[in-house]
C-alpha positions as CSV (number, residue, x, y, z in Angstrom):
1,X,-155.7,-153.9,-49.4
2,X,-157.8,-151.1,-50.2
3,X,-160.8,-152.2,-52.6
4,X,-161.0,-151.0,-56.1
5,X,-163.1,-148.6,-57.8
6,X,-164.4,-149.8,-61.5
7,X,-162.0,-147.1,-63.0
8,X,-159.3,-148.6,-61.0
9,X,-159.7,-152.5,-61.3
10,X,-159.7,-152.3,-64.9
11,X,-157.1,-150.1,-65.4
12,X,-154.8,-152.2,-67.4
13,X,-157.2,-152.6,-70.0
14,X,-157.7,-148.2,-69.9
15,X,-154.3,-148.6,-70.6
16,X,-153.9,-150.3,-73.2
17,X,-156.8,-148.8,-75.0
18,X,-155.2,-145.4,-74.6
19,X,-152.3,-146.9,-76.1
20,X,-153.6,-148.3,-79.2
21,X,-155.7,-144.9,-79.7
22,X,-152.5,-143.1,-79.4
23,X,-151.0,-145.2,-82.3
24,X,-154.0,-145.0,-84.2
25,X,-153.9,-141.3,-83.8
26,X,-150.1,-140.8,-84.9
27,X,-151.2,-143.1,-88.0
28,X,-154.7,-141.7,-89.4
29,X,-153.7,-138.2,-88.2
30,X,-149.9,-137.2,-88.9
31,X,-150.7,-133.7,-88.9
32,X,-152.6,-133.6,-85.9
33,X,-149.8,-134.9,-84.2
34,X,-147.8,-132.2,-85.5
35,X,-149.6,-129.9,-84.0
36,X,-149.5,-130.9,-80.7
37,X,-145.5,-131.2,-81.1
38,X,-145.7,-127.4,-82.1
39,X,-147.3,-126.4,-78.7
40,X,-143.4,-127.0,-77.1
41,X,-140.8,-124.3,-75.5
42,X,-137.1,-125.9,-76.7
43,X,-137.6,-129.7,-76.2
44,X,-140.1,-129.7,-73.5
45,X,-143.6,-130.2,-75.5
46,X,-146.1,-128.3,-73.2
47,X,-149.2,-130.3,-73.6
48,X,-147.0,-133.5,-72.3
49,X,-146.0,-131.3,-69.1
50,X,-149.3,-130.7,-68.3
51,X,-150.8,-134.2,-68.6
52,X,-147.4,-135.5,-66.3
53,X,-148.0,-132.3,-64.0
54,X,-151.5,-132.9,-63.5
55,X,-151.3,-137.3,-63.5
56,X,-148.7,-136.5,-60.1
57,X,-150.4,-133.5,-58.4
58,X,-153.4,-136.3,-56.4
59,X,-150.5,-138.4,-55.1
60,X,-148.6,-135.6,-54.1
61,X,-151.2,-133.5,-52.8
62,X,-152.1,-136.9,-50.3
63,X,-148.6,-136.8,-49.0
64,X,-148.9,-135.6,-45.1
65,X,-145.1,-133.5,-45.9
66,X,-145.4,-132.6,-41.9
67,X,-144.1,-136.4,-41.3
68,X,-142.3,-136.4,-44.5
69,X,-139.6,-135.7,-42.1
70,X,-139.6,-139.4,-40.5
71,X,-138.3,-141.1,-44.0
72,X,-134.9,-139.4,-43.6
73,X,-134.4,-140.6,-40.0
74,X,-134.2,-144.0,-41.2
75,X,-130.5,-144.1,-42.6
76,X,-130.6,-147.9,-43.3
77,X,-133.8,-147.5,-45.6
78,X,-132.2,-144.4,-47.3
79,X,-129.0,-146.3,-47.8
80,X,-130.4,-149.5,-49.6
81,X,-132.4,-147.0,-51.8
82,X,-129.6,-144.7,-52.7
83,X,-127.5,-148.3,-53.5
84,X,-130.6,-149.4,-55.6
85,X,-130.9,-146.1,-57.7
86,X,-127.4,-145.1,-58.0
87,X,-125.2,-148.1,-57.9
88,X,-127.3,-151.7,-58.8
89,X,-129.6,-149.5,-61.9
90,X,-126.9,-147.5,-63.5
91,X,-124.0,-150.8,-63.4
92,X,-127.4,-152.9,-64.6
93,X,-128.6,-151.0,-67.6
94,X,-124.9,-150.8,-68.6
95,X,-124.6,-154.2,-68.6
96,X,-127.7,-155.1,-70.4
97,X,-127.0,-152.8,-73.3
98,X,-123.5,-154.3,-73.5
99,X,-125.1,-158.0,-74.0
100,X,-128.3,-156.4,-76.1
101,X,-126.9,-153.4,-78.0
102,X,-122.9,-153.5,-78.3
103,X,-123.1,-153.9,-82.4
104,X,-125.6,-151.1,-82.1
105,X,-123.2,-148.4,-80.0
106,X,-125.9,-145.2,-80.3
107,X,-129.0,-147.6,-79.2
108,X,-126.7,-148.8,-76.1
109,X,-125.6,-145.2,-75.5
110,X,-129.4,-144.2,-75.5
111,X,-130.2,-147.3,-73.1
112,X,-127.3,-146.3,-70.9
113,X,-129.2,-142.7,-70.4
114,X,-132.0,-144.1,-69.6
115,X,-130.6,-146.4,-66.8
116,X,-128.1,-143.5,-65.4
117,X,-131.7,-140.6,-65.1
118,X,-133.3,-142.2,-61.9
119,X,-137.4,-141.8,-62.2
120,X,-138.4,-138.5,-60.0
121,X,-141.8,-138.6,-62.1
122,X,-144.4,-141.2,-63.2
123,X,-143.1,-143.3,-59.8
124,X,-145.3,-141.4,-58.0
125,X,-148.1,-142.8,-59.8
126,X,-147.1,-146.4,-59.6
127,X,-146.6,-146.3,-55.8
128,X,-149.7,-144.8,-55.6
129,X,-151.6,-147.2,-57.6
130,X,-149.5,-150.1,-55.8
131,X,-150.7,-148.9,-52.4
132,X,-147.2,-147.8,-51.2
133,X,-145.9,-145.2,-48.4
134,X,-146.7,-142.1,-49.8
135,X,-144.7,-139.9,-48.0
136,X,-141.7,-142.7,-48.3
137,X,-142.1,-142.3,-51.8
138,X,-142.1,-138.6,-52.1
139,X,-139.0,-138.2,-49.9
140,X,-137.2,-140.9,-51.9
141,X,-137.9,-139.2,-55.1
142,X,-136.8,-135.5,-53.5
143,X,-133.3,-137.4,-52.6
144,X,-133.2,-138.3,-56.0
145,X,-133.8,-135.0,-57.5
146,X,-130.9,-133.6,-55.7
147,X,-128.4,-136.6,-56.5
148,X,-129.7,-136.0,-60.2
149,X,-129.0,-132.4,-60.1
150,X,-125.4,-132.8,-59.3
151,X,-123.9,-136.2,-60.2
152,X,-126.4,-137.1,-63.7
153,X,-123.3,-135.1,-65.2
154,X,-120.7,-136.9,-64.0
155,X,-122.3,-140.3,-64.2
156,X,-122.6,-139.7,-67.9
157,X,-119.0,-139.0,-68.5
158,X,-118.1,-142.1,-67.0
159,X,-120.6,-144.6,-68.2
160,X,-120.6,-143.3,-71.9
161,X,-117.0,-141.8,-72.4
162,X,-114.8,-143.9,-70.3
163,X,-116.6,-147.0,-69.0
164,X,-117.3,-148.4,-73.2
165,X,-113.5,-147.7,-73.6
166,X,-112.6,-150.9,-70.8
167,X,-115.0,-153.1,-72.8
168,X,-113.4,-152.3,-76.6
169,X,-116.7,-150.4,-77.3
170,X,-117.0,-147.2,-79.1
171,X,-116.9,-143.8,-77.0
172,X,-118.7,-140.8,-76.7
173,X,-117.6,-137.2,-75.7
174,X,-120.1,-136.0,-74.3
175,X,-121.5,-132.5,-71.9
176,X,-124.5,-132.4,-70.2
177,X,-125.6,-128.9,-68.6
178,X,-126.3,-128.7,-65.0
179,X,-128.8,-126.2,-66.0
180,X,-130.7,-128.8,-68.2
181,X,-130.8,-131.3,-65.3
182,X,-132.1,-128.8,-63.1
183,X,-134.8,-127.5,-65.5
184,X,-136.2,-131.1,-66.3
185,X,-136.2,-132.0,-62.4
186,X,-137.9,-128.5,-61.8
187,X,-140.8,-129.2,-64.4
188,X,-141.7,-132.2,-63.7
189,X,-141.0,-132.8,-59.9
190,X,-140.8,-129.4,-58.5
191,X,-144.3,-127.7,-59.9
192,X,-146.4,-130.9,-59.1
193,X,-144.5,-130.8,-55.5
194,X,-145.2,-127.4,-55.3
195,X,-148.9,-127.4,-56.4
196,X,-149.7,-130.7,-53.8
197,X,-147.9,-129.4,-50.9
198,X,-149.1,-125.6,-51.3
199,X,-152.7,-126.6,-51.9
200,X,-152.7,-129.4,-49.1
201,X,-151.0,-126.6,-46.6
202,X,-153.9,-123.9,-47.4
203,X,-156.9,-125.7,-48.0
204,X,-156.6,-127.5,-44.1
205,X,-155.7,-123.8,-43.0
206,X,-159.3,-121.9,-44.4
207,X,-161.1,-125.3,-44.0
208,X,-160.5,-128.3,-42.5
209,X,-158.3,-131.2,-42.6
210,X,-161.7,-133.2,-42.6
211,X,-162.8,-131.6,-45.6
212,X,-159.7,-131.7,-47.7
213,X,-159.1,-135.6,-46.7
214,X,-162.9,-136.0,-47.2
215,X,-163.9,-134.0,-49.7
216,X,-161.3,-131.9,-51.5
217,X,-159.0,-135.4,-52.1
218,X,-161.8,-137.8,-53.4
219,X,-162.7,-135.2,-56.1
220,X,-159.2,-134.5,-57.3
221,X,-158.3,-138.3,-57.3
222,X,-159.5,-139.3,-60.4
223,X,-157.1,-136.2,-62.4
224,X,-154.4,-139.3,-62.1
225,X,-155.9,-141.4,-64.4
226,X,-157.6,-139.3,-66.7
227,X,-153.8,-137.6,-67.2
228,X,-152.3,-140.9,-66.9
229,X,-154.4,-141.7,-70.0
230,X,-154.3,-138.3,-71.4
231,X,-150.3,-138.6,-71.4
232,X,-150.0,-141.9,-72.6
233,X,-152.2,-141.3,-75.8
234,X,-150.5,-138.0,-76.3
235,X,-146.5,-140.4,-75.9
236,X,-147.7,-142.4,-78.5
237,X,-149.6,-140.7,-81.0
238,X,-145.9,-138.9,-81.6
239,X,-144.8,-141.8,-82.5
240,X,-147.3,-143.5,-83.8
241,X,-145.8,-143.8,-87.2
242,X,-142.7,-144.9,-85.6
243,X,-144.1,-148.1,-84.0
244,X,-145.9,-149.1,-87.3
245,X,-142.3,-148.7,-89.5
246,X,-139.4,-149.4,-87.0
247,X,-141.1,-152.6,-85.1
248,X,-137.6,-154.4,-85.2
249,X,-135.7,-151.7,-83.9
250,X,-137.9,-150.7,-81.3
251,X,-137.7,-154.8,-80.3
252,X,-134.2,-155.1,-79.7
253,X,-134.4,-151.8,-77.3
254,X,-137.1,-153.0,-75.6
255,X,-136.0,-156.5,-74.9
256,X,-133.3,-155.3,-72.3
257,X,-135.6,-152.8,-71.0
258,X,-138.1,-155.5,-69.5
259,X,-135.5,-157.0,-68.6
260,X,-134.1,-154.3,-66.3
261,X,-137.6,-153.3,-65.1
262,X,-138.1,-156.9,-63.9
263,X,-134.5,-157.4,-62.4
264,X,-135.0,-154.2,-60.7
265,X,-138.4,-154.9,-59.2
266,X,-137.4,-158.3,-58.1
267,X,-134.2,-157.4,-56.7
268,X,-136.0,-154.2,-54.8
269,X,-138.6,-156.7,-53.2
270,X,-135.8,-159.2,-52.4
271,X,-133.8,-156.9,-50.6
272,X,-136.9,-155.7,-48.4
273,X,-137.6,-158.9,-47.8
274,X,-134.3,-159.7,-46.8
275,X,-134.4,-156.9,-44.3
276,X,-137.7,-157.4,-43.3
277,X,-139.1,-153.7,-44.8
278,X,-143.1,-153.7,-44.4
279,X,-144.6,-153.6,-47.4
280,X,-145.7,-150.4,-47.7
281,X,-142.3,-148.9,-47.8
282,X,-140.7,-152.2,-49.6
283,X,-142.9,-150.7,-52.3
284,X,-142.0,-147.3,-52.4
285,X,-138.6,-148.6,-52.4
286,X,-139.1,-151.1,-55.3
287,X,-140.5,-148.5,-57.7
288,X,-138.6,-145.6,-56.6
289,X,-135.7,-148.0,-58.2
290,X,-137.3,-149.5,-61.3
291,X,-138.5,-146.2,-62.8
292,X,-136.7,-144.1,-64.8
293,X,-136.6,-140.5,-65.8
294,X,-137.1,-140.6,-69.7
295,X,-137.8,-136.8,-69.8
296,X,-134.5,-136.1,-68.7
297,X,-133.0,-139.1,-70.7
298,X,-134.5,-137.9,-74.3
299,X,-133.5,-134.3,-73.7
300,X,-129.8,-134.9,-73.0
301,X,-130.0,-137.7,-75.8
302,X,-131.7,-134.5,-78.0
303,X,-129.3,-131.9,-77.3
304,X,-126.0,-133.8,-77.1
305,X,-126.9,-136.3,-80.0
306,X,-129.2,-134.2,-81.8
307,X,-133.5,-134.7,-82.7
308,X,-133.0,-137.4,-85.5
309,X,-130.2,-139.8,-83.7
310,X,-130.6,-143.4,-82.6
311,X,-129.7,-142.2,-79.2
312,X,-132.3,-139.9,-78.9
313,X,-134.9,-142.8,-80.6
314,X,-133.6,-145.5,-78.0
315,X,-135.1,-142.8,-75.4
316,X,-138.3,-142.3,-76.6
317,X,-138.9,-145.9,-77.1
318,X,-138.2,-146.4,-72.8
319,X,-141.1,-144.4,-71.8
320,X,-143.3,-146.8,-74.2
321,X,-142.0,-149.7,-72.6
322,X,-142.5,-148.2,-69.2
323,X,-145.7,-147.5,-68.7
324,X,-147.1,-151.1,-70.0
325,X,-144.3,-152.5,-67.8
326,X,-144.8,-150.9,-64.6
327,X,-148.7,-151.6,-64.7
328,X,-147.7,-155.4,-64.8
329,X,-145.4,-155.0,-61.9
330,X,-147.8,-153.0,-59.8
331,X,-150.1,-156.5,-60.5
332,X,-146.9,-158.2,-60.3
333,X,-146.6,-156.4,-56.5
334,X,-150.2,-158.0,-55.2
335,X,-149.6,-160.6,-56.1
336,X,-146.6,-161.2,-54.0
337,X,-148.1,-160.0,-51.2
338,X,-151.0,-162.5,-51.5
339,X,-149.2,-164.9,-52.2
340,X,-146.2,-164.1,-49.8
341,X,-147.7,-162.1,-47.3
342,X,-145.5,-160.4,-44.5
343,X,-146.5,-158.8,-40.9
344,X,-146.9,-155.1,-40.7
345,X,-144.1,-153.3,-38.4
């Protein structure tokens, strides 16, 4: 295990910190916060994008892509990660919102988007900071992407207009545009991709691959966390007001959402135990499948639901519960490997 910087160690407590000055900010200044929700293009609020661009362009940028070739010779690791994102998430948030959220149809709706947009974002970060296979993770999240682009669509027809109607539950028609999937995926995958690979490709080419490993790396690493916290303050000072008025409603949401982050870590790990994955890649695995996409969750929630719905609020309140979440589970992921420790293939 790699040692950790001061930044680093106490980064839970960074955190939560940022989280509470983001709530304090939405509070004591309501019209500061709505100016930063003015600085957005449609639904995509800029500053947001460029704190989530910048927290995912170190990670990326470390990603050797000339071996990123390797993770898709492995069919068996591919398969169980594809069955762990697009099978065991979707079926699991469905059922959790059932048992949580059935007398409350547009929260379960909203949970059921959340579980059904597979994380092609923040998981990058978590991997990182978990000590995971970078390039597994990247080439993971690209296969997402692609099965995002094309089925999201048709997975939400099924779990929100016909799959409720089986269980007595109320329905929903809706239409999500392939061109909406696409643009989320592009800004918020595709420009960070972009910026690591292009810059990590150049800078060995009029350097050195000594110097950019050495050098150019170790002072672009820390952008992660100072966007990490830049983000999160920003996530919550929108809805700062929110959290100090709707406590019980943002409660029963976020009960079933712990829930599935937890099932789906534990599950992940289990089955890479079970199949004797070395850690590395067990935990590119594990929270390639526990995060989720929120971005593209709230912004079909937005325009098929509208700004004001419950669906919409169900999907703010997941990225909320995410990031406090997944910093416990990357603690969570030590741990198990101190206390369970496995041989390196």
């Amino acid at each position: 295990m790699k040692q950790l910087n001061f930044l680093d160690r106490y980064l839970s407590l960074w955190i939560f910190l940022a989280i509470l000055f983001g709530v304090a900010i939405g509070n004591l200044f309501p019209k500061f916060t709505l100016l930063l929700s003015s600085f957005s293009i449609g639904i995509t609020n800029i500053p947001l994008a460029i704190g989530l661009i910048l927290m995912m362009y170190p990670p990326l940028a470390k990603v050797k892509y000339e071996n990123l070739h390797n993770v898709f010779k492995d069919i068996k690791l591919l398969s169980v990660s594809l069955f762990l994102n697009w099978v065991i998430g979707p079926l699991l948030m469905f059922c959790l919102a059932y048992i949580f959220l059935a007398d409350r149809p547009e929260y379960m709706v909203g949970l059921i988007l959340i579980g059904l947009a597979r994380c092609i974002a923040m998981v990058i970060v978590w991997n990182d900071l978990a000590n995971g296979d970078r390039e597994y993770a990247a080439g993971l999240v690209a296969l997402n992407s692609l099965f995002q682009v094309f089925f999201y669509s048709f997975y939400a027809i099924i779990f929100i207009t016909y799959l409720p109607k089986l269980f007595g539950l109320q329905s929903f028609e809706i239409h999500v545009s392939f061109l909406e999937v696409a643009k989320t995926v592009f800004i918020y995958l595709g420009i960070p991709f972009l910026l690591g690979f292009l810059s990590r490709k150049y800078i060995i080419r009029f350097f050195s691959r000594d110097f950019f490993e050495t050098k150019y790396l170790p002072k672009v690493s820390p952008i992660t966390l100072i966007a990490l916290l830049f983000t999160i303050i920003i996530m919550f000072s929108f809805k700062g007001e929110m959290i100090s008025h709707l406590f019980y409603d943002i409660l029963i949401v976020a009960i079933p959402l712990l829930l599935y982050f937890l099932i789906m870590f534990l599950v992940s790990k289990l089955i890479g135990r079970l199949l004797s994955v070395e850690h590395a890649k067990d935990t590119a695995i594990a929270f390639t499948a526990t995060g989720n996409n929120f971005e593209l969750a709230i912004a079909v929630a937005i325009a098929v639901f509208g700004f004001e719905s419950k669906q919409a609020f169900a999907g703010v309140i997941g990225p909320l519960v995410e990031v406090p979440a997944l910093i416990l589970l990357v603690q969570l992921n030590d741990w198990i490997l101190k206390k369970f420790p496995k041989k390196t293939q």
